[in-house]
N, C-alpha and C positions, 0 to 999 in steps of 0.2 A: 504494500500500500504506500510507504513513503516512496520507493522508487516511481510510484504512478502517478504521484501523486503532483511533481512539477511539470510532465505531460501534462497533465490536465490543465493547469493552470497557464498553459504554454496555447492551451488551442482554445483556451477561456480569451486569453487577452489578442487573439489573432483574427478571432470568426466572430459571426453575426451571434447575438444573444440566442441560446440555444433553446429551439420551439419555437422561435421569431424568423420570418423572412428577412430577408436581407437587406438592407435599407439601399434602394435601389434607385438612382435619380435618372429618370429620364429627359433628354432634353435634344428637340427638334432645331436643329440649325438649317443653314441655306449651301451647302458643298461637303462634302467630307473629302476630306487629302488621302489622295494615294498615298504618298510617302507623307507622312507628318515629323519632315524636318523642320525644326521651329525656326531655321534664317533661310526659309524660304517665302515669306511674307509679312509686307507689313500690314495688311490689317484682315480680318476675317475669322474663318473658323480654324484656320493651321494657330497662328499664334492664341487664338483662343482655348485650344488644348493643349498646344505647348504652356502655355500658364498654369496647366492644372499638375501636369508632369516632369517639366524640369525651373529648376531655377537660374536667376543672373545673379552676379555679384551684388547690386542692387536691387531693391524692389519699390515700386510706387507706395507709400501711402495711401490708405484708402482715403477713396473723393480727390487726391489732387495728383499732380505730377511731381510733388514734393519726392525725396526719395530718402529709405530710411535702411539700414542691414538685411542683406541675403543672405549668401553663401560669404559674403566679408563681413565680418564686424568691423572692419576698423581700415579707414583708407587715408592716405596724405598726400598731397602735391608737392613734387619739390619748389625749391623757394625761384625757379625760371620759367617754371607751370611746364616743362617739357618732358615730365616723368609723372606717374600716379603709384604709390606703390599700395597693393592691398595683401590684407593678413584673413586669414580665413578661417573660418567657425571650427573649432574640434568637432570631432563625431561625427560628421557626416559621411555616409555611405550614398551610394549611388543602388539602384533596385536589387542590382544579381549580388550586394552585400562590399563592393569594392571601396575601401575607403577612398572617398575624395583626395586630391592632392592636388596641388596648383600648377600641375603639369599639365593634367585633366581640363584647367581653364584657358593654358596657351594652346591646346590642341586646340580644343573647341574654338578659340578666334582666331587663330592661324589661318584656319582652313577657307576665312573670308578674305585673309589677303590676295590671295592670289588665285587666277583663272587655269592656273595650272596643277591647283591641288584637286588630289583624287576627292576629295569632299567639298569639293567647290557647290557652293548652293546653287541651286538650280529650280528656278530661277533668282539669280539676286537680285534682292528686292531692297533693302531696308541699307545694309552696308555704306553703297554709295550714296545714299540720299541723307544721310545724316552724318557720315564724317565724311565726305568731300573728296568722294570718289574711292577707288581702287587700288591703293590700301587708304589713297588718302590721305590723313593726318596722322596716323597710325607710323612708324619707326618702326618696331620692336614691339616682343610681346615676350616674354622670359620669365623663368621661374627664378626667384633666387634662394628658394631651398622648398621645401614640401609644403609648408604653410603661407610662403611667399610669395608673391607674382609683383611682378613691373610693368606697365605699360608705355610706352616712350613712345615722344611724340615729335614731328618737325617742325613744332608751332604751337605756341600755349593753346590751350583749345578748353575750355573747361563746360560745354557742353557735351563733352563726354561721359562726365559723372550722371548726368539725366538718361541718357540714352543707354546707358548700358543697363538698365531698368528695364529697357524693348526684349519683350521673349525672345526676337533673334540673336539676343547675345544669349541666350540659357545656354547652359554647360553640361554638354554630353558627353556619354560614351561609348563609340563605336564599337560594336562585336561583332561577329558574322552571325548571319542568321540562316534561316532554313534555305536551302539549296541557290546558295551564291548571294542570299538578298544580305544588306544590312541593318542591322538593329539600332536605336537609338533610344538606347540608358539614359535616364533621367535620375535628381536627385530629391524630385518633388513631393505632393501630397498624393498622387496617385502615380498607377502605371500603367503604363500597353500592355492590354493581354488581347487586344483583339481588333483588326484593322480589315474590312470589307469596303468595296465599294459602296455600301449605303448604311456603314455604322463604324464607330470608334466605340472600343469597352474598354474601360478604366477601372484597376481595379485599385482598391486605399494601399498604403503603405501605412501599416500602423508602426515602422519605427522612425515617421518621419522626423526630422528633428525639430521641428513646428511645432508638432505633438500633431497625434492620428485625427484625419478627418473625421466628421458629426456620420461621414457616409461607408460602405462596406463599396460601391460602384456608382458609376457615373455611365451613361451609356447615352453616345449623340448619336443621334438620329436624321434622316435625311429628311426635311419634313417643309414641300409648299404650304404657303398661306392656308387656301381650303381645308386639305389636310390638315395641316397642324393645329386650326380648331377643331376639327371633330375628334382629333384626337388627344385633346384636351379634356374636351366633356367626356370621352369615353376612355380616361385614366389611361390611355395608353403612353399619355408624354404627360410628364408634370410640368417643364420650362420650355417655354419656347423663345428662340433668341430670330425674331425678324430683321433682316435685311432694312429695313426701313418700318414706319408707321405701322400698328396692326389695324384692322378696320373695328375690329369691336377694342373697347377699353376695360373692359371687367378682369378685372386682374393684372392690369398692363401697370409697368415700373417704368420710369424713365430718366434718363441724364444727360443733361449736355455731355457733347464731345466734342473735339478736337478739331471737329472739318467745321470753315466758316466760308459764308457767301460773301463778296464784297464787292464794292462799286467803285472802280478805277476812274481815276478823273486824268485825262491829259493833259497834265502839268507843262508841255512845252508848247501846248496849242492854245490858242484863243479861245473861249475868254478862260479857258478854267488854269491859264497860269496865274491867275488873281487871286489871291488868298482869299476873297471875301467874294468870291463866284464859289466857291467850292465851299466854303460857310453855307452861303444860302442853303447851295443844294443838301446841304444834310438838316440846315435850318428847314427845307422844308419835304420832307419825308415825314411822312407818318408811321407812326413804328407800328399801329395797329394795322394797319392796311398790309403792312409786311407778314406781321403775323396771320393776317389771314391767307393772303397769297401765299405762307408756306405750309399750312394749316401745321398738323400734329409731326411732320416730318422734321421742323425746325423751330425755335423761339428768337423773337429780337434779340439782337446781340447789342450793346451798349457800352462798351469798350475795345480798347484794342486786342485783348487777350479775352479767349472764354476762361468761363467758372472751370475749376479746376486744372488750370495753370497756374503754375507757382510764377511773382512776380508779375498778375496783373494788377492793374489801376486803379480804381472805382473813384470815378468824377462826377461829373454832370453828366449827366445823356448827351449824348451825340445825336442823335435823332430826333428833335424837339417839336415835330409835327404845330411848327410858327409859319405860317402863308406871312404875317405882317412883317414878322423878323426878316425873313427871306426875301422878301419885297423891300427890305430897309439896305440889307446889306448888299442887292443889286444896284439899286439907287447910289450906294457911295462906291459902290466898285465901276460906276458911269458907264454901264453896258444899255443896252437899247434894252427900249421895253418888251419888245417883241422876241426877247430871249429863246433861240430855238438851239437843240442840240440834236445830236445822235446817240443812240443807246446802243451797244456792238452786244448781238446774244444768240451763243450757239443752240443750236436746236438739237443736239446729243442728247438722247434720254438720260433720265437722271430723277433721285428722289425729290428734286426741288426742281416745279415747271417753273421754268426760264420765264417760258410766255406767258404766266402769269403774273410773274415776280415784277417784269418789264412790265408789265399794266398796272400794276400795285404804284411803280413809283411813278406812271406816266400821268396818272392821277393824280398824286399827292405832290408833284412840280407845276400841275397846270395849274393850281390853287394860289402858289408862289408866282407865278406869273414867268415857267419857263415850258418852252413846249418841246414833248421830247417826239423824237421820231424813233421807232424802233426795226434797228436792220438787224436781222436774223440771217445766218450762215451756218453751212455745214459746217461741223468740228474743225477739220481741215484749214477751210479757207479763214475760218474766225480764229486760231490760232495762227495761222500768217500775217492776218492783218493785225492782231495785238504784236504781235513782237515783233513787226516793223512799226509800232506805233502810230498805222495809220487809222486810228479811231478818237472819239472825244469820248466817252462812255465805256465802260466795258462791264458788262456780270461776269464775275469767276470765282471760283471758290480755291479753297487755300487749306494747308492741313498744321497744325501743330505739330509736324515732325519729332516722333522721342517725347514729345512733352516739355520742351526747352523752347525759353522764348525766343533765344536766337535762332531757333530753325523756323521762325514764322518771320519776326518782325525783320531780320537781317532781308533774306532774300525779298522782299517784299517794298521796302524803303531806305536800302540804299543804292550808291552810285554803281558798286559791282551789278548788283541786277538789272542796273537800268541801259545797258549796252543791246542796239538792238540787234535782231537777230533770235537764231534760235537759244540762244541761253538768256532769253532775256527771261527775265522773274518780275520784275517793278515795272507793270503794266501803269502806271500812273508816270513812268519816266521821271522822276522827283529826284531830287540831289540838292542835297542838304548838308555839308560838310561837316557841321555840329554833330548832326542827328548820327553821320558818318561815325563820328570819333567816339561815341558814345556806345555805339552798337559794336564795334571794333572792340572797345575795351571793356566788353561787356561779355565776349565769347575770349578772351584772356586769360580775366583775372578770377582764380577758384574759390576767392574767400566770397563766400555765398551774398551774405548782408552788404558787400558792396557792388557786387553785382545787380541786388533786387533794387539800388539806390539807383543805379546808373538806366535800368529800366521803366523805372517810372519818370526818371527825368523825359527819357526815348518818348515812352507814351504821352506826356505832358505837351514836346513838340507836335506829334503827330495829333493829337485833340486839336492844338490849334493850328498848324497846317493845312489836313485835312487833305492829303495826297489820295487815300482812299477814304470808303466809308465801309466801317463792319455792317451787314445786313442782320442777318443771321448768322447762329450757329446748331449746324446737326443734331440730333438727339439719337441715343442709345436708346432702346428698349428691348423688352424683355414681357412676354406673357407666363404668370403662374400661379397652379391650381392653388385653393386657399388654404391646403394645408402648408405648401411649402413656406418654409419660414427661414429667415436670415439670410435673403438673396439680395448681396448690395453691388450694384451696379458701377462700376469704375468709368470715369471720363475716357480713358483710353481706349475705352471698349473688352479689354483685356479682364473679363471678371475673374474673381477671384469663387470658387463654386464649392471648394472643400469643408467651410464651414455651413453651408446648407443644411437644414437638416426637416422635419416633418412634425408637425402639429399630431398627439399620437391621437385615433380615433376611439369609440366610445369602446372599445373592446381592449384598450392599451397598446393597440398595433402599431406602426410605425406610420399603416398607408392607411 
C-alpha cells in the first residue's frame, strides 16, 4: 500500500477529477494551420495557439502592450543600448520534460535570421516588419552560459523589449517527428497532441511553471459564422473567436485592438498644407457618424495611440463634431468658401466598408462647409496613387506592430516614411524635424519613463498638427456560452485561454 500509494497521488495531481469528465474547452476559430509554427504569422489563429503552447522571453500584460517576465525574469541594456542581456526562470522544462537553457532561445531566433536556415519560417511574417528587415537590427544572438543569453544589436533599438512579447518570438524545440515531419516543443500552459486539417487538440501541462491551467484540453475548431452559432446553442463549441463582428450579441466580449483606420491629409498639396485646413477637417467630423459607418466592427478612436498601448495620450478629442469651429478655422486659414477636396478609397473588401466610412465623413465636412468628392480605386491602383502622393484625402488603416509605439507613430509621421515611392508609409507626406528627433530618440533610449515622456511630447505635436486623423480603431471579439467564465480578451488579439475555466452546473459538473 505505501508503494501505491505515491502512484496514486501521481495520476490524482495529472488527470481530470476522477468520475468527472474532462474539462474540455471548445473553441470555433476562422483557419487552422497546417504546421502551427508560431513565427509564421502575425496575427490570426497560428499565433493565437502559439500563445497557448509556447512562450517569449517576455509576455504582454493583461489589457495592455505593457510587458512584464516570461521565460526571463530579469533583463538589462547595456549602457550604448547595442546589447540586451536576459537571465532566465529556473525550472522550466519544455513538454517531452527537456530543461530549458538559453541555447534553446538563440536557436529558436537564429533560425529568423537568415533565408538560409533549415527552419527559416515560412512564410515570414512578423521578423521583418518589426525589426527592420532581415536580420535587420538584430547583430548576434549568443548564449553566455545556460541561464544566459545576449542579444546584440547594430543600432540602439529599444523596441525590441515590446516585440519580443509577439508569439513569433516563443521558444521552441525542434525534434523529429513521425515519418520525416517536425515537431515543435513548446514551454507553455498546454500542448500538441493533435493537428488535422479542421482541429488543433491541446492538451494542459500541469507542470507548467505558471502553475496548471483551470483546463485538462483546449480543442479549436474550424467553425463559419452560421455554424458556429448553432453550435453554440447546441454545446458543441463553448468560445467562438470571429474574424470580425458576430451578428447576434448574446454572449459576445469585446476589445479594442491594434489595427486603426485613419485619414491622411496631403501635407505638401493645397490647401491641407495649412495647419488650420487640417484642424477644420477633424474640427469637423463627427465621431458619431463614424461610429455608425463602422457599426460593431470598430469604435471612435480619439487619440493617436489605441486603448491598450503603453505610452498613449489622453487629451481633448480630436474629433469635435464643431461645423462652426470648422467654418472659423477655414475662414483664418483664407481658403475659398466653396472648399472642395478628394477622398482616395480603395474598394478591397474588408471588415470596415470604405464606402460607407467615405459617406460618414462626406457628410459631417458638408456641415463644415467642405465638399468632398469620393474617388474609389482598385487596391492596386489606390496604392500607386498614395505612395506617389498623388491624392489630397486618403482612408487607410494602420497596425500597432509588437504593441510598440514606434512601430505605429515612427512609420506613419516621419521624414523616413515620407519618401515617395513604394516604401513610402507617411501617406500624409508630413516632415517635421522636431516630431523627427523625438521619434528617433524615442526607439533608442530603453529606460522606459523617458521614452513614455518623449511620446507624449510626439502625440502633443501630432494633436496639433494634424498630418493625419485617427478614425477608428478595430475591435476583438469573442462569442461564449454563459457558463464559461474568466475569458479576458487581450488588445493584441493574442488571448490568453488557460485560465478559462466553467461555471459548474446544478449536478456539480464542470459543463
Amino acid at each position: 500500500m505505501l508503494l501505491v500509494l505515491p502512484l496514486l497521488l501521481l495520476l490524482a495531481a495529472t488527470s481530470p477529477a476522477w468520475g468527472q469528465p474532462a474539462r474540455e474547452l471548445r473553441v470555433g476559430v476562422t483557419g487552422i494551420p497546417a504546421i502551427p509554427d508560431p513565427a509564421s504569422a502575425l496575427d490570426g489563429t497560428t499565433p493565437l495557439i502559439a500563445r497557448q503552447v509556447f512562450d517569449t522571453l517576455v509576455q504582454y500584460r493583461d489589457g495592455s502592450s505593457d510587458i512584464e517576465p516570461g521565460l526571463a525574469l530579469r533583463w538589462s541594456p547595456s549602457k550604448d543600448g547595442l546589447s540586451w542581456t536576459f537571465t532566465l526562470r529556473d525550472g522550466v522544462k519544455f513538454h517531452d520534460g527537456t530543461a530549458l537553457t538559453a541555447q534553446h532561445v538563440v536557436a529558436s531566433l537564429e533560425r529568423q535570421l537568415s533565408p538560409d536556415h533549415p527552419l527559416y519560417p515560412n512564410p515570414v511574417a512578423v521578423w521583418p516588419r518589426v525589426l527592420r528587415g532581415v536580420p535587420g537590427v538584430v547583430k548576434e544572438i549568443r548564449a553566455l552560459d545556460a541561464k544566459t543569453l545576449q542579444i546584440s544589436l547594430v543600432l540602439p533599438y529599444a523596441p525590441l523589449l515590446t516585440v519580443l512579447a509577439h508569439p513569433a518570438f516563443s521558444v521552441v524545440n525542434v525534434v523529429p517527428g513521425d515519418a520525416g515531419t517536425t515537431r515543435w516543443l513548446g514551454t507553455g500552459p498546454l500542448r500538441i497532441a493533435e493537428v488535422t486539417p479542421t482541429r488543433v487538440v491541446l492538451d494542459a501541462n500541469p507542470a507548467y511553471w505558471g502553475g496548471p491551467p483551470r483546463l485538462d484540453r483546449i480543442v479549436f475548431l474550424e467553425a463559419a459564422e452560421e455554424q458556429a452559432e448553432a453550435d453554440l446553442e447546441s454545446r458543441r463549441l463553448d468560445v467562438w473567436i470571429p474574424p470580425t463582428a458576430p451578428r447576434k450579441l448574446e454572449g459576445a466580449l469585446s476589445i479594442p485592438g491594434w489595427k486603426v483606420g485613419l485619414l491622411a491629409l496631403q501635407t505638401e498639396r493645397e490647401p491641407f498644407s495649412r495647419k488650420k485646413v487640417r484642424q477644420a477637417v477633424a474640427a469637423g467630423i463627427d465621431p458619431a457618424l463614424i461610429a455608425a459607418a463602422v457599426e460593431r466592427v470598430a469604435v471612435p478612436l480619439q487619440s493617436f495611440l489605441p486603448p491598450g498601448v503603453w505610452g498613449r495620450r489622453e487629451g481633448s478629442p480630436i474629433m469635435t463634431a464643431d461645423p462652426s469651429g470648422a467654418q472659423r478655422l477655414l475662414a483664418e486659414a483664407r481658403v475659398p468658401a466653396d472648399l472642395s477636396a478628394t477622398l482616395l478609397v480603395s474598394d478591397a473588401p474588408g471588415a470596415v466598408d470604405q464606402a460607407r466610412l467615405a459617406e460618414a465623413l462626406r457628410i459631417s465636412l458638408s456641415a463644415a462647409g467642405i465638399s468632398l468628392q469620393v474617388r474609389t480605386e482598385n487596391p492596386q491602383l489606390a496604392a500607386q496613387i498614395s505612395q506617389a502622393g498623388d491624392h489630397e484625402m486618403l482612408l487607410t488603416e494602420a497596425q500597432v506592430m509588437g504593441g510598440d509605439p514606434h512601430l505605429f507613430l515612427y512609420p506613419l509621421s516621419t521624414s523616413e516614411g515620407a519618401t515617395k515611392g513604394p516604401a513610402a508609409l507617411n501617406f500624409s507626406f508630413y516632415r517635421n524635424a522636431r516630431l523627427d528627433d523625438l521619434l528617433i530618440r524615442g526607439s533608442q533610449l530603453a529606460f522606459r519613463p523617458e521614452r513614455l515622456r518623449l511620446y507624449q511630447r510626439a502625440q502633443a505635436i501630432l494633436a496639433d498638427d494634424l498630418p493625419w486623423i485617427p478614425l477608428y480603431v478595430r475591435l476583438h471579439w469573442a462569442v461564449v456560452r454563459p457558463e464559461v467564465r474568466n475569458l479576458r480578451l487581450h488588445p493584441s488579439g493574442f488571448h490568453r485561454l488557460d485560465r478559462v475555466g466553467f461555471e459548474a452546473d446544478a449536478r456539480g459538473l464542470p459543463r
